[in-house]
C-alpha positions in Angstrom: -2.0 -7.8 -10.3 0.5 -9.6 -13.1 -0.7 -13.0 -14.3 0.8 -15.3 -11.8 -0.7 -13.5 -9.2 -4.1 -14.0 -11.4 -3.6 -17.1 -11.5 -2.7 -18.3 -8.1 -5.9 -15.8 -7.3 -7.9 -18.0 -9.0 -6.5 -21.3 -7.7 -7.2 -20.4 -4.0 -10.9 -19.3 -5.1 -11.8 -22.4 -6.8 -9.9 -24.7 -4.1 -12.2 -22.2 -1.2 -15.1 -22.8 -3.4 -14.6 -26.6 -3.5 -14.6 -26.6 0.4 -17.3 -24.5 0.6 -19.4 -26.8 -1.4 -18.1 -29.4 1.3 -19.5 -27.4 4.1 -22.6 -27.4 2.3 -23.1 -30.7 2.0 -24.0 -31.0 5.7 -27.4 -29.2 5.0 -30.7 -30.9 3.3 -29.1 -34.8 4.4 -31.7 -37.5 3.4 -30.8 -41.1 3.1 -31.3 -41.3 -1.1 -27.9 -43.1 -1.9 -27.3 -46.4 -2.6 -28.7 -49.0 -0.3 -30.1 -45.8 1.6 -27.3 -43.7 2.7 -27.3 -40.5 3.8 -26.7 -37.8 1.1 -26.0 -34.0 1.6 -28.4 -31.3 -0.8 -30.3 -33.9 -1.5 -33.5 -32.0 -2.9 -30.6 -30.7 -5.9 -29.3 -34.1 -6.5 -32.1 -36.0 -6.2 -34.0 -33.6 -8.6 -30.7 -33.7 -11.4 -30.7 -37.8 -10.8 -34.2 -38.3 -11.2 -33.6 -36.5 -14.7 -30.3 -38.7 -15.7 -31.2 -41.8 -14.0 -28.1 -44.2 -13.8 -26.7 -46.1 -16.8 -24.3 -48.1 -16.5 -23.3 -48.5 -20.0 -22.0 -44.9 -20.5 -20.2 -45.0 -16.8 -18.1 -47.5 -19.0 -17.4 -45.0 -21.8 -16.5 -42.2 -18.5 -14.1 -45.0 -18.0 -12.9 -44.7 -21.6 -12.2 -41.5 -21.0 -10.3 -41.9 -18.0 -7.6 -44.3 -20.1 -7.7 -41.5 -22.6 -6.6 -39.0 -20.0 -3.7 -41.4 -19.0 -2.2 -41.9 -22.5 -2.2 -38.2 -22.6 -0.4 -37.9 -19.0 2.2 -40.5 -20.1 2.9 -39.0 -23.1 4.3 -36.0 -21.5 6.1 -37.9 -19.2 7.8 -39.9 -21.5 8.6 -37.2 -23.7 10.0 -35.3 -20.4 12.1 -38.1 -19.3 13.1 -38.5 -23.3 14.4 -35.1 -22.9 15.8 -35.9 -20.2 18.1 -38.8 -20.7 19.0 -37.3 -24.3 20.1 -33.8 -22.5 20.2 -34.1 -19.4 18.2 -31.4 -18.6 14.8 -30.2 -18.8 15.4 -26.4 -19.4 13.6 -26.9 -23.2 10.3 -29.0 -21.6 9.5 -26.9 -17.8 6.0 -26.0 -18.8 6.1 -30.1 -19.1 8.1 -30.4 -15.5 5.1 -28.0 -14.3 2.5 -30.8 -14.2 4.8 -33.1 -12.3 3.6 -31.6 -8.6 0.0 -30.7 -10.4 -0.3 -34.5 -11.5 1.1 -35.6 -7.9 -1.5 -33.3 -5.8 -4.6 -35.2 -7.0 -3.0 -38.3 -5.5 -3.7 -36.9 -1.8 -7.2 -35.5 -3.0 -7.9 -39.4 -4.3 -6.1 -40.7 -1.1 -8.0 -38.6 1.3 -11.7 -38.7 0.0 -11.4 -42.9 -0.8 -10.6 -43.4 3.4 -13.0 -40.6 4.3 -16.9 -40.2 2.6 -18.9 -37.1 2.2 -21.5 -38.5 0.2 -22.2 -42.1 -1.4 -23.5 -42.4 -5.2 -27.1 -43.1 -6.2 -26.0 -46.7 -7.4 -23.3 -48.9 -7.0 -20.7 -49.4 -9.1 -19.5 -52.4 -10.9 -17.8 -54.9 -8.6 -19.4 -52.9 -5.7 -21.1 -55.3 -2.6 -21.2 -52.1 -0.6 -21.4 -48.2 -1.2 -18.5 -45.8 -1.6 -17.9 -42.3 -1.4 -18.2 -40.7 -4.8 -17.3 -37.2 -3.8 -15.6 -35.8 -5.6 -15.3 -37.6 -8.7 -11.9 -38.1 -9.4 -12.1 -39.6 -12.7 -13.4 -36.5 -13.8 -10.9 -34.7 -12.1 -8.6 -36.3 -13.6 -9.8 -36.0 -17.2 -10.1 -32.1 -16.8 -6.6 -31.4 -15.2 -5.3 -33.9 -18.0 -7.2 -32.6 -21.0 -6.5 -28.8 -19.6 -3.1 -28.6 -19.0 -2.6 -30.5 -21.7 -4.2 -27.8 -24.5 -1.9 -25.4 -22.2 1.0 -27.5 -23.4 -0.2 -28.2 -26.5 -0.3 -24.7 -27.8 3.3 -24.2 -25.9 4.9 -26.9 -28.7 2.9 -26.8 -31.0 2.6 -23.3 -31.9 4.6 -23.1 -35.0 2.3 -26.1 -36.6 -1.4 -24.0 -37.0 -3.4 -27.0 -38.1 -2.1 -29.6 -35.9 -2.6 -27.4 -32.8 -6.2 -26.4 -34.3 -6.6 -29.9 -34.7 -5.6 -30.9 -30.6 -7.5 -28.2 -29.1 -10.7 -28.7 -30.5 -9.8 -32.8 -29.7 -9.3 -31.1 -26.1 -12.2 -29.5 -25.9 -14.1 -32.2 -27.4 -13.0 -33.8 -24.5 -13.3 -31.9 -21.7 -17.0 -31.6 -23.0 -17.4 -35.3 -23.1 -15.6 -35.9 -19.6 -18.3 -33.6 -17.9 -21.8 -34.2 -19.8 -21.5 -38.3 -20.2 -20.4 -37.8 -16.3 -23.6 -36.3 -15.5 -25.8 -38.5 -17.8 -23.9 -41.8 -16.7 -25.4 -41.0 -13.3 -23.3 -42.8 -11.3 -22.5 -39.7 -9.1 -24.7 -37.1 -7.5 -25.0 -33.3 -9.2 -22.7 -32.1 -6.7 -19.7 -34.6 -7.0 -19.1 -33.3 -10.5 -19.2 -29.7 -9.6 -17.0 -30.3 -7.1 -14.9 -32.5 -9.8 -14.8 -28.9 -11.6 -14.0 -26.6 -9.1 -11.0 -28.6 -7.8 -9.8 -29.2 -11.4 -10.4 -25.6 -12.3 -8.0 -24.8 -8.7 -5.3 -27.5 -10.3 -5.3 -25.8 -13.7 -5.1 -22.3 -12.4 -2.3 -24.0 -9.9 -0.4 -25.0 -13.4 -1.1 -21.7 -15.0 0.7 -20.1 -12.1 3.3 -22.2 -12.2 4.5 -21.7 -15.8 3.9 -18.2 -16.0 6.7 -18.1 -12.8 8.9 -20.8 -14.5 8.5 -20.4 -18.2 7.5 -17.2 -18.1 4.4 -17.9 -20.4 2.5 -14.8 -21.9 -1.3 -14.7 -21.9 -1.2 -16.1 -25.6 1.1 -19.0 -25.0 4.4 -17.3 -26.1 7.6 -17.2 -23.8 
């Protein structure tokens, strides 16, 4: 199996893993969500709320983090439509015209789970008279397919400049760490929206990893 193949592996057993967790969210229901909805494994993320509690204050820096994650998105898409304009062409940036459809897919993910609800979060959030669904967290989706495919890119133009990529990745990391654990502690969604956050994010990545490797050609250590 060569490394596309690996990766679009990979993809379908994350996205499989996220619907399982789905299915799974029809067992253990108790009403423990805000203003007493109905919650799926609700022994597991009762038990992880009643540890983080809910605090509003560092949802707001999650939030922070989500306008981080767009700066980063539109910087590639200003530097691909730079490119673009300039040359007419995008032949030098198509690990960069590889997170176009990536980008675009959570859109349907965001669309679908904001008309439909799994499971409503153990508080409401700000601005909120009524509950919502907070499965999966997309914000945190977000920030991880951002933050991820951007380290990808990163080390794809950037790898002639050591310390300046040393320098991003470790800010990328740095962030993807931050995106999950202030998640969790802001506790503003249950346990099991934020794995499933992961596991969708881990599919789009892996989705993006496939791509480039098909389109770039992209070696295992970033070199074309």
């Amino acid at each position: 199996m060569n490394r596309k193949q690996q990766a679009y592996r990979n993809a379908g057993i994350y996205m499989g893993a996220f619907f399982l967790l789905l299915l799974l969210l029809r067992l253990d229901v108790r009403a423990i969500g805000a203003d007493g909805t109905n919650v799926g494994l609700s022994h597991l993320n009762g038990a992880v709320h009643f540890i983080t509690r809910s605090h509003p204050w560092i949802y707001a820096f999650t939030q922070l983090l989500g306008w981080v994650a767009l700066v980063v998105a539109a910087s590639f898409i200003l530097l691909a439509v730079g490119v673009l304009i300039k040359k007419r062409t995008l032949r030098s940036l198509r690990g960069i015209a590889c997170l176009f459809p990536v980008y675009a897919l959570m859109i349907p993910f965001a669309f679908f789970f904001n008309v439909f609800t799994v499971n409503c979060g153990p508080a409401f959030f700000r601005g909120e008279t009524h509950p919502s669904n907070s499965f999966p967290s997309m914000t945190t989706v977000f920030c991880l397919v951002v933050f991820g495919t951007a380290m990808m890119e990163w080390h794809r133009l950037f790898r002639e400049y050591k310390e300046l990529l040393a320098k991003l990745e470790t800010a990328g990391l740095v962030l993807i760490g931050l995106s999950l654990v202030v998640r969790i502690l802001a506790g503003m969604n249950w346990f099991t929206d934020i794995l499933a956050a992961v596991l969708l994010s881990l599919s789009l990545i892996n989705l993006y990893k496939g791509l480039c490797i098909r389109v770039v050609r992209v070696s295992s250590d970033g070199e074309e």
